[in-house]
C-alpha atoms as a printed R data frame, in Angstrom:
    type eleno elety resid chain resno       x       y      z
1   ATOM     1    CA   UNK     A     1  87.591 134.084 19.583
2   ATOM     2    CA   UNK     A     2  86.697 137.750 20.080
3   ATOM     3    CA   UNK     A     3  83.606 138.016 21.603
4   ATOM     4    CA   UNK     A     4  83.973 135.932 24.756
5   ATOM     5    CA   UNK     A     5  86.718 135.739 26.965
6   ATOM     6    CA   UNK     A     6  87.385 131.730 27.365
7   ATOM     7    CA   UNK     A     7  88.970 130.166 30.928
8   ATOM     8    CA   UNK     A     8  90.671 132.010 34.018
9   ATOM     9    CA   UNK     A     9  92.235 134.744 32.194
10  ATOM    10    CA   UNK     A    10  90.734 138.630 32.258
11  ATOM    11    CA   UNK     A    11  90.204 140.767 29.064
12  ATOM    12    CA   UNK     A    12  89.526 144.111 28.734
13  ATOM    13    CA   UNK     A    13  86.016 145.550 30.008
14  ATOM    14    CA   UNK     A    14  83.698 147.121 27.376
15  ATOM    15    CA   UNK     A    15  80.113 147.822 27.288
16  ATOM    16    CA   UNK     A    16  78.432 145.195 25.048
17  ATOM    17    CA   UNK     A    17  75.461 145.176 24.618
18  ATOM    18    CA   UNK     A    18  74.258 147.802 27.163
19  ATOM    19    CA   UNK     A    19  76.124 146.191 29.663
20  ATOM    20    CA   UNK     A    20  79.560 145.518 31.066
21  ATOM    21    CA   UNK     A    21  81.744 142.629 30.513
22  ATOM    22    CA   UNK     A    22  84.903 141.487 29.332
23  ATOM    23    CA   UNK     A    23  86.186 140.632 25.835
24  ATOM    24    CA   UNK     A    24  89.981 139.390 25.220
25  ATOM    25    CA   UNK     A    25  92.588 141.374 24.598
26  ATOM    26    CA   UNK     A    26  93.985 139.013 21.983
27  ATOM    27    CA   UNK     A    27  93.294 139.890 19.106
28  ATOM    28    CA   UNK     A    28  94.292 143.520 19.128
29  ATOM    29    CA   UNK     A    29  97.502 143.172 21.094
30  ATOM    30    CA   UNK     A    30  98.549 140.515 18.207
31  ATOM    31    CA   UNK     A    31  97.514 143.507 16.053
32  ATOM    32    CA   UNK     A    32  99.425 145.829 17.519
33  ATOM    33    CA   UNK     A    33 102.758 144.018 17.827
34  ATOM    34    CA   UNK     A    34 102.796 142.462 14.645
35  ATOM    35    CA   UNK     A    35 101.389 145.348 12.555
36  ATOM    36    CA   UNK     A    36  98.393 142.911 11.713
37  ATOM    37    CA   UNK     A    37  95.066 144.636 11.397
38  ATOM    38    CA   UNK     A    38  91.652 143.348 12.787
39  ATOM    39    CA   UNK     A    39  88.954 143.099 10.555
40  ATOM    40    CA   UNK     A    40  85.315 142.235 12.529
41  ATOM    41    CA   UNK     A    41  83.910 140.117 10.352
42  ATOM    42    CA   UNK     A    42  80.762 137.333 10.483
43  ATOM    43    CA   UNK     A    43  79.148 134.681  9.006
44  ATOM    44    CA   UNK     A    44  75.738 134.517  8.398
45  ATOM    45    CA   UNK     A    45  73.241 131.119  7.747
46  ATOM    46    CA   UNK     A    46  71.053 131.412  4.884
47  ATOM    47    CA   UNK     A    47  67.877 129.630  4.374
48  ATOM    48    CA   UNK     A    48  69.577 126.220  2.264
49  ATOM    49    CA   UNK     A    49  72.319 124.084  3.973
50  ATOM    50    CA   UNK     A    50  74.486 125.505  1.449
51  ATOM    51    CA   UNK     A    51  73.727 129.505  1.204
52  ATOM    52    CA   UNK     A    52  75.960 131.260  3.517
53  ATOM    53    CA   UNK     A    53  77.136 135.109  3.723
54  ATOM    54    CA   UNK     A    54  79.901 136.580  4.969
55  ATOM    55    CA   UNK     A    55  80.361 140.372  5.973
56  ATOM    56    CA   UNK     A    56  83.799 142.261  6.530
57  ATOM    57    CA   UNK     A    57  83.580 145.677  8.260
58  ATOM    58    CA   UNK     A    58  86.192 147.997  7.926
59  ATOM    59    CA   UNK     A    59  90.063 147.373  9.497
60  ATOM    60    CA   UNK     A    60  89.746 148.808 13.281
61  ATOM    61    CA   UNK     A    61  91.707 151.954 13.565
62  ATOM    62    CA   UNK     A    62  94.419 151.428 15.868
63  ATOM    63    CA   UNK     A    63  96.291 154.034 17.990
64  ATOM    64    CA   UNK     A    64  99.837 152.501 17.251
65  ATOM    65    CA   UNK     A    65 101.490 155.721 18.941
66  ATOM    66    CA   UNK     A    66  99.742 155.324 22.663
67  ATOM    67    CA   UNK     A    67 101.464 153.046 25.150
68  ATOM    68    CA   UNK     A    68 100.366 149.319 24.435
69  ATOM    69    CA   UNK     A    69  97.762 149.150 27.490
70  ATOM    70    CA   UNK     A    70  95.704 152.088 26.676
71  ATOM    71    CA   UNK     A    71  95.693 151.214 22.444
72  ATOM    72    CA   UNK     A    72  94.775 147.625 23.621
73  ATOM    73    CA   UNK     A    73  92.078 149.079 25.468
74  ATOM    74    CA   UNK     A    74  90.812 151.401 23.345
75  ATOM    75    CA   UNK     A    75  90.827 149.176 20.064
76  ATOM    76    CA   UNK     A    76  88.659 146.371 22.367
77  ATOM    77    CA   UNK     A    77  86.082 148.445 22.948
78  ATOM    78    CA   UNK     A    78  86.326 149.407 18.526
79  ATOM    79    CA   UNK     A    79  85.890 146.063 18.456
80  ATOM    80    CA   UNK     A    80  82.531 145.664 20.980
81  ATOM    81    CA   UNK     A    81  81.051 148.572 18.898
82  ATOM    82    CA   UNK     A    82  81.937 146.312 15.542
83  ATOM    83    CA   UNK     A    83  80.935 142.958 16.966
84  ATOM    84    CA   UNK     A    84  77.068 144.263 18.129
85  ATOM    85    CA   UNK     A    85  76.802 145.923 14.726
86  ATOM    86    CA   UNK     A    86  77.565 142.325 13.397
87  ATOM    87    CA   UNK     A    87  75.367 140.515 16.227
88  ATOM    88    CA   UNK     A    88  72.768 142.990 15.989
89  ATOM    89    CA   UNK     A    89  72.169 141.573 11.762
90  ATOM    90    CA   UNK     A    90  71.059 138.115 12.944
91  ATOM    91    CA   UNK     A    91  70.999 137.924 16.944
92  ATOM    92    CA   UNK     A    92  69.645 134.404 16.418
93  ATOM    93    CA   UNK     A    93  72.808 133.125 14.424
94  ATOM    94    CA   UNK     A    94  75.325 134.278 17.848
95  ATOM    95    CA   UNK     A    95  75.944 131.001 19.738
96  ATOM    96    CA   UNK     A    96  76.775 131.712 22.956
97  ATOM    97    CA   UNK     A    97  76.951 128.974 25.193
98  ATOM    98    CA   UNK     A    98  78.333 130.731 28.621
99  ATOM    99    CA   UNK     A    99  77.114 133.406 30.928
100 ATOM   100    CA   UNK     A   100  78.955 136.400 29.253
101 ATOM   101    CA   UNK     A   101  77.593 139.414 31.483
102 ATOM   102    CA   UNK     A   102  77.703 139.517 35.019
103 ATOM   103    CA   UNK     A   103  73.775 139.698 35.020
104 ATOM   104    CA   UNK     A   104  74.013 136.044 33.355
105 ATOM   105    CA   UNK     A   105  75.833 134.703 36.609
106 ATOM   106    CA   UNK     A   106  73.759 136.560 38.885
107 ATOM   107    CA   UNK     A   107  70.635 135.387 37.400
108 ATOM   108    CA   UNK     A   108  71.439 131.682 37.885
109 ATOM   109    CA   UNK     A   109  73.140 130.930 34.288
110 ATOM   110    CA   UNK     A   110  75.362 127.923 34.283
């Protein structure tokens, strides 16, 4: 997953949204130690069971020269900017099942 960070662990904080919170670092430190690129991409419900659309958005652009903490950091946030653009298509296809901003906890969210 790259839009929610799962259990204990911390990710990296962005602005999603309009608002801070954390996604994982994951998938662009694999990236940038393997040489793998990241391409946000989504799925998208159509109106028959069977009619379903996919978008890919470009490859992220990742800083491989900067030490690994600040390229991590940087290409997360790419990502956040990628994954609303994606979101933002069909908001009402993005299952999320878990407080995600800090708002969410504050306002009583399981």
């Amino acid at each position: 997953l790259s839009d929610r960070v799962v259990g204990p662990s911390r990710g990296i904080e962005v602005d999603f949204f309009g608002e801070k919170t954390q996604l994982p670092a994951g998938p662009v430190t694999v990236a940038l130690r393997s040489g793998a690129q990241v391409v946000p991409s989504a799925i998208y419900f159509g109106p028959r069971p069977d009619d379903h659309h996919i978008v890919f958005r470009p490859p992220l652009v990742l800083d491989r020269s900067s030490r690994i903490r600040a390229a991590v950091t940087n290409g997360t946030r790419e990502l956040a900017r990628e994954l609303e653009l994606l979101i933002g298509r069909a908001p009402e296809q993005w299952h999320m099942l878990q407080p995600n901003w800090p708002s969410d906890r504050a306002a009583g969210s399981p």
